[in-house]
C-alpha positions as CSV (number, residue, x, y, z in Angstrom):
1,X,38.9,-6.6,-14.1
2,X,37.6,-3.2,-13.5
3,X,34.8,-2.5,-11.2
4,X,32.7,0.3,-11.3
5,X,31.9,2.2,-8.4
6,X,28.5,3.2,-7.9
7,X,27.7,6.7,-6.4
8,X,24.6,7.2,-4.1
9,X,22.7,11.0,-5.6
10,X,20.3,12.3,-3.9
11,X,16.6,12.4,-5.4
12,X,14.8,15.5,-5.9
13,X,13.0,15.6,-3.0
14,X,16.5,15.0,-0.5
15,X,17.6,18.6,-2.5
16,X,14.9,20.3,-1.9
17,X,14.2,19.6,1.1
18,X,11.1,17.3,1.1
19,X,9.9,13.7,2.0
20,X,11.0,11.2,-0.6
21,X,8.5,9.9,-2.4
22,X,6.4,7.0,-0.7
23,X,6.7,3.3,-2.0
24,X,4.1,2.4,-4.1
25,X,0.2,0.7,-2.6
26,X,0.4,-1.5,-5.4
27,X,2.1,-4.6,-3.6
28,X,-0.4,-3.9,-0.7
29,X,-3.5,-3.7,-2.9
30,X,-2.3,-7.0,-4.6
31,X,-1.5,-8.7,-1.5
32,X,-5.2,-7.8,0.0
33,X,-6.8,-9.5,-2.9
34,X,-4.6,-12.7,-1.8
35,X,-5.8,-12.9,1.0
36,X,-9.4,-12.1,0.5
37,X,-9.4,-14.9,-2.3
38,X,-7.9,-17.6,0.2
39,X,-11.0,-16.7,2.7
40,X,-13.5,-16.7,-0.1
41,X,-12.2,-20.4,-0.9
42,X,-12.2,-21.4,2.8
43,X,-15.7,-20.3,3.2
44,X,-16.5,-22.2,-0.5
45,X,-15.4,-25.5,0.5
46,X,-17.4,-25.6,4.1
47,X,-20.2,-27.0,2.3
48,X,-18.4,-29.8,0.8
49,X,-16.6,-30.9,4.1
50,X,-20.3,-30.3,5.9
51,X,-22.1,-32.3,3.5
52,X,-19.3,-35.3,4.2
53,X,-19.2,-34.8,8.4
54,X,-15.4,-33.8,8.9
55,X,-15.8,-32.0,11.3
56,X,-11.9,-31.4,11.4
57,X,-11.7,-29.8,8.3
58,X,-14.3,-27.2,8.9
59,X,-12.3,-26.2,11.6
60,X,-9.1,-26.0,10.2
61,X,-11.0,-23.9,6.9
62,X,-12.3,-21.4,9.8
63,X,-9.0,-21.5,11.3
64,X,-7.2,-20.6,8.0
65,X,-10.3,-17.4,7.3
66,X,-9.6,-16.2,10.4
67,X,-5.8,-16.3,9.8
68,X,-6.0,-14.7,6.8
69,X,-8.5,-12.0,8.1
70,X,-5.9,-11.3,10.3
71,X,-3.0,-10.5,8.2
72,X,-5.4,-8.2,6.0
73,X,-6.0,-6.3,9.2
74,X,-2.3,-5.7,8.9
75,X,-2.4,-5.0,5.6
76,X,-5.4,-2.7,5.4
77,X,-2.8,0.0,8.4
78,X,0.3,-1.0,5.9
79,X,-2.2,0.6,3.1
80,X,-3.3,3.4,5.2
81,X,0.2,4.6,6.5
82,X,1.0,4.5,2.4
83,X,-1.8,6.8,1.3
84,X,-1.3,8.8,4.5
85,X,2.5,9.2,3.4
86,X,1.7,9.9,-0.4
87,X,-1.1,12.4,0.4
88,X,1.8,14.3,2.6
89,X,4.2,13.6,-0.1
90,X,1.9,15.4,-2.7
91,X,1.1,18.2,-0.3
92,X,4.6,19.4,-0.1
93,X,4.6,19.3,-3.9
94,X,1.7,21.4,-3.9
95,X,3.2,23.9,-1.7
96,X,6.6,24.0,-3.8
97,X,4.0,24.3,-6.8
98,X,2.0,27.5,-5.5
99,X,5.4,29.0,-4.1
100,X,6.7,29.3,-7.3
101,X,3.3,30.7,-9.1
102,X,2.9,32.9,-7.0
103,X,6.4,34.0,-7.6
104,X,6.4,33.7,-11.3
105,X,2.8,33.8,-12.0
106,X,0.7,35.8,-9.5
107,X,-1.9,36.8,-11.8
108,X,-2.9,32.9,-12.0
109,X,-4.4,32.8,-8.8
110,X,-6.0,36.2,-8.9
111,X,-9.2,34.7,-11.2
């Protein structure tokens, strides 16, 4: 049985000299929404446990929101240090980009 090795390359970015590139705010953004859906339904159902006086299950619906809110605060500086990291991630592209036009194409930016 052979087993094949496998060889860690470096990205772009490592061989140039530049941040790799961010993960992705999808899993963030999706998470969020979640979250924001289990408060919407916590705050739904008060009525319904209202209406029937358990007083108990209010509570724990408030307790579960304010959980929830919680986490999204986490979630909303997880979001925040992504885009910070992407927008730094796309500014050193930019600089690569302009180094080599003005370089190889000066006359672009003269306009």
């Amino acid at each position: 049985m052979s087993r094949m090795i496998k060889h860690q390359t470096d990205t772009i970015e490592q061989k140039i000299g530049i941040m790799d590139e961010p993960e992705q705010s999808c899993p963030s953004i999706d998470r969020l929404q979640h979250y924001r859906a289990d408060i919407a339904k916590s705050i739904y159902n008060i009525p319904y446990y209202f209406n029937r006086d358990i007083p108990g299950d209010v509570q724990s619906l408030l307790e579960e929101a304010e959980f929830a809110l919680r986490i999204m605060e986490d979630e909303i500086e997880e979001l925040r240090t992504i885009n910070r990291d992407i927008r730094m991630w796309g500014d050193e592209w930019k600089r690569i980009a302009l180094s080599l036009i003005e370089k190889y194409y000066p006359d672009m930016l003269k306009k």
